[in-house]
N, C-alpha and C positions, 0 to 999 in steps of 0.2 A: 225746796230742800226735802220736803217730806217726798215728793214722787221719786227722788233718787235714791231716797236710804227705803222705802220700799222697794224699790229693785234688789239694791245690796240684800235686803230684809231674804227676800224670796228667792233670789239665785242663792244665795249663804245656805237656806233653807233644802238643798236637796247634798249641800257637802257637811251638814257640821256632825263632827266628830267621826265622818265617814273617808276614811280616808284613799281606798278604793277608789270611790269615785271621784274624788279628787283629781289621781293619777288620770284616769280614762277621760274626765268631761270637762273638766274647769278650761273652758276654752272660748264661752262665751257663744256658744251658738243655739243655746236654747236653754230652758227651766228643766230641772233634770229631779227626777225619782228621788229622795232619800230611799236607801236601801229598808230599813226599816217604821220609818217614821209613817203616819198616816195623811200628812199636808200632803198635798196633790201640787203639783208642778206647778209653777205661775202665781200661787198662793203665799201670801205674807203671811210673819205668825206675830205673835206678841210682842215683840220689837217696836212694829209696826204700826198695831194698835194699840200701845200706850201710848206712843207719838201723837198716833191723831187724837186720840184724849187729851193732852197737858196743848199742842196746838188749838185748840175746842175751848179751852178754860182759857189762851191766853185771847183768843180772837175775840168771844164772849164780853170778855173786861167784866166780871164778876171779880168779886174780893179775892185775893191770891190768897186762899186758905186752906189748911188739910182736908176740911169736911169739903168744900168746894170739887178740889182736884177729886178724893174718893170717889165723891158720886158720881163723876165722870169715867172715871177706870170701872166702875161696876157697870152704866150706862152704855159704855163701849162697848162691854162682854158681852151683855145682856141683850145688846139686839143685833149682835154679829158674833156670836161664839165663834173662835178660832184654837185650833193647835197651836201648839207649840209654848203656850206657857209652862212651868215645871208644875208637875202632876199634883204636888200639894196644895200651889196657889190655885191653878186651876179650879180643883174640887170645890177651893175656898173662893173664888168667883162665884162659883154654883149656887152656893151657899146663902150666900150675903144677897141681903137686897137694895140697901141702899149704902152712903158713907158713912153714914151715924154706924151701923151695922158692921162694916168695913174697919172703922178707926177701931171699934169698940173689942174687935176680937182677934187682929192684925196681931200678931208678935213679930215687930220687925228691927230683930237683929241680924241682919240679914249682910255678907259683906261682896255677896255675888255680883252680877252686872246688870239687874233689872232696873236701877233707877238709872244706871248711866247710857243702856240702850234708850231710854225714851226723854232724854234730856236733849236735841240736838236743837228743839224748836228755843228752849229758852235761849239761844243766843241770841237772841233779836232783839232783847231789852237793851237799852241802853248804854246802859253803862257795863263796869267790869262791876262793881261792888252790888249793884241789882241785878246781874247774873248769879255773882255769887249766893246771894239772899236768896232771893227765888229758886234755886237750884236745890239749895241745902232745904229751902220747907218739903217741895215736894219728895228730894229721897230719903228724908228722913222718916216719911212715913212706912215704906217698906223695908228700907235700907241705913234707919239711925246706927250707923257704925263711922267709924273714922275713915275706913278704909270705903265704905259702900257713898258716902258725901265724897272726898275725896274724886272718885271714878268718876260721878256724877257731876259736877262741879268740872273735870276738867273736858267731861264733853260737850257741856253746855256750852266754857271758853274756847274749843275747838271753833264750834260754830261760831260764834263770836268775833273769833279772830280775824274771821276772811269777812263775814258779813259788813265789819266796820272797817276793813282796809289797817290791821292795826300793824304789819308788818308785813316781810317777805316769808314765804314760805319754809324757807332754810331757817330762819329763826321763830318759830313755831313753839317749837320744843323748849326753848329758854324760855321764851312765854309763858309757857304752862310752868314750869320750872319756881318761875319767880311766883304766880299768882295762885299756885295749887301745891305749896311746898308738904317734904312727909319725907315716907320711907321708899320711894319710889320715885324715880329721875325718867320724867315724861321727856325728856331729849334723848336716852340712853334707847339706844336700839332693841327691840323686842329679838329675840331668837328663842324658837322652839314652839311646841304646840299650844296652844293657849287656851287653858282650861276654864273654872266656869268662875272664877275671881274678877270682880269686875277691874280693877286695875290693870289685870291682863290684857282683857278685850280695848281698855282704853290706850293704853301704852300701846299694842298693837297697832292700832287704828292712824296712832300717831306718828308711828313708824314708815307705815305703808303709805298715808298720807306725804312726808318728808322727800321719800323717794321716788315717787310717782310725778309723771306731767302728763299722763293724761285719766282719763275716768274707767278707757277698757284696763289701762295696763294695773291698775290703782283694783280694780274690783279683782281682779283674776291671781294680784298680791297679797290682799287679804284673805281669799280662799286659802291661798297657798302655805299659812302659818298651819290648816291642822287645827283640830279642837274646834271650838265655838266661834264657830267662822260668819258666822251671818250676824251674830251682833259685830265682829271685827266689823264686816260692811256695812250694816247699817249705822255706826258712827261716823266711820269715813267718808262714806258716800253722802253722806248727809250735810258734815261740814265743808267737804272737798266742792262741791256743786258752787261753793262761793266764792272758790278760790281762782284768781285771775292770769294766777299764774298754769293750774291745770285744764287743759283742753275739754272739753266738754262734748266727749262723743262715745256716749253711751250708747250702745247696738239699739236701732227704733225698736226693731223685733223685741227687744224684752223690755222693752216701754212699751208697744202695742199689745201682748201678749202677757203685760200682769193683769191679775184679777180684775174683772170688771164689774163687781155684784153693786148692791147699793150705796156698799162702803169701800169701793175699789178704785179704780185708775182716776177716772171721772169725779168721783167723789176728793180725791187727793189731791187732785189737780185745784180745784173748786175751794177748796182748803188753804193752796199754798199761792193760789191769788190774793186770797185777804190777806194771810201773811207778809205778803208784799206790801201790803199800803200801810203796813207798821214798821216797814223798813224804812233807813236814811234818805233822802232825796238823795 
């Protein structure tokens, strides 16, 4: 799962909020420019590596604690600096040195989409009510809002869903519906751009997920909402990879062609083998 929503991560990565290039390149044939951003083509951003942090802390089996997960989010930064976090969090990576550090100067009223991008790996626990749990500790530390748990919490059971066989694809959405209830109806179809609300990005993901059978037409659907398009993909693509119902044929080329540094393809891969041997027989 995580090599797939790092794809979504990094092709999302050269269209979000660009929508130009949208028009001209979502087509799946390569890693493409953002018009202004600094990430370079092939390259995952923050999405991606909170992923492999909160996968880090659950492969580990250290206590599921907020001081725990921080010092892994600062750990991750700290010896792989990446773009694409938002500019203030950023700075405050820079900053911070460890979790103690992290919890201690965090203001996290936050109701954006950063805990629900990097919630895809918790769907692997068990159960629905120890996704739930685990979900809500770790986004409550940047994202303690109704709305920013909420998000989080329904990507985690995104993944979830398909990892444990819990239904059809088509009822997905009622799933989420029942187990993530609010002001926001995770089966009601996303329309329009989708900005930087994590609910957005999640209900999107959910959408595009619903419609889709296979992973090109699924990846090139979510570019196509507009707005904050590469967390759209990196939730979908993340949960979809487990889904039996969608075909799983993702262009090699932008599996060969992402990042390959010490914390890239190999490293991800290497990652979501262990993850595996915590999954169901």
């Amino acid at each position: 799962m995580l090599l797939e929503l790092a794809v979504g991560d990094a092709y999302g990565a050269g269209f979000e909020y660009a929508r130009d290039n949208i028009t001209q390149f979502n087509d799946l044939s390569r890693y493409v420019k953002h018009p202004t951003h600094h990430i370079l083509p092939s390259c995952y951003t923050d999405d991606t590596q909170m992923s492999l942090a909160i996968a880090e802390v659950i492969i580990s089996g250290v206590e599921w604690t907020p001081l725990n997960l921080a010092n892994q989010f600062v750990a991750a930064f700290k010896r792989d600096p990446h773009e694409g976090y938002a500019g203030s969090f950023h700075e405050f990576l820079q900053q911070v040195q460890d979790g103690v550090e992290f919890l201690a100067k965090i203001v996290p009223n936050s109701d954006k989409s950063g805990a629900a991008m990097r919630a895809i790996p918790i769907g692997i626990f068990s159960t629905i009510e120890e996704v739930v749990e685990q979900c809500t500790v770790q986004a409550a530390i940047t994202h303690n809002t109704p709305d920013g748990i909420r998000a989080a919490v329904t990507a985690a059971l995104m993944s979830h869903y398909f990892i444990y066989h819990l239904g059809p694809k088509v009822e997905l959405g009622k799933f989420l519906d029942q187990h993530v209830p609010g002001s926001h109806l995770w089966s009601k179809p996303y329309v329009g751009k989708v900005k930087s609300k994590g609910w957005m990005s999640v209900q999107a993901a959910v959408t595009a997920v619903m419609r889709n059978n296979s992973m090109c037409d699924l990846l090139k659907d979510c570019i196509a909402f507009t707005g904050d398009v590469d967390t759209v993909a990196t939730i979908a693509l993340g949960a979809a990879c487990n889904c039996q119902e969608i075909t799983q044929d993702l262009p090699v080329h932008l599996i060969d062609t992402l990042e390959n540094g010490p914390y890239g393809k190999e490293y991800i891969m290497s990652l979501d083998a262990k993850l595996a041997k915590l999954y169901p027989q």
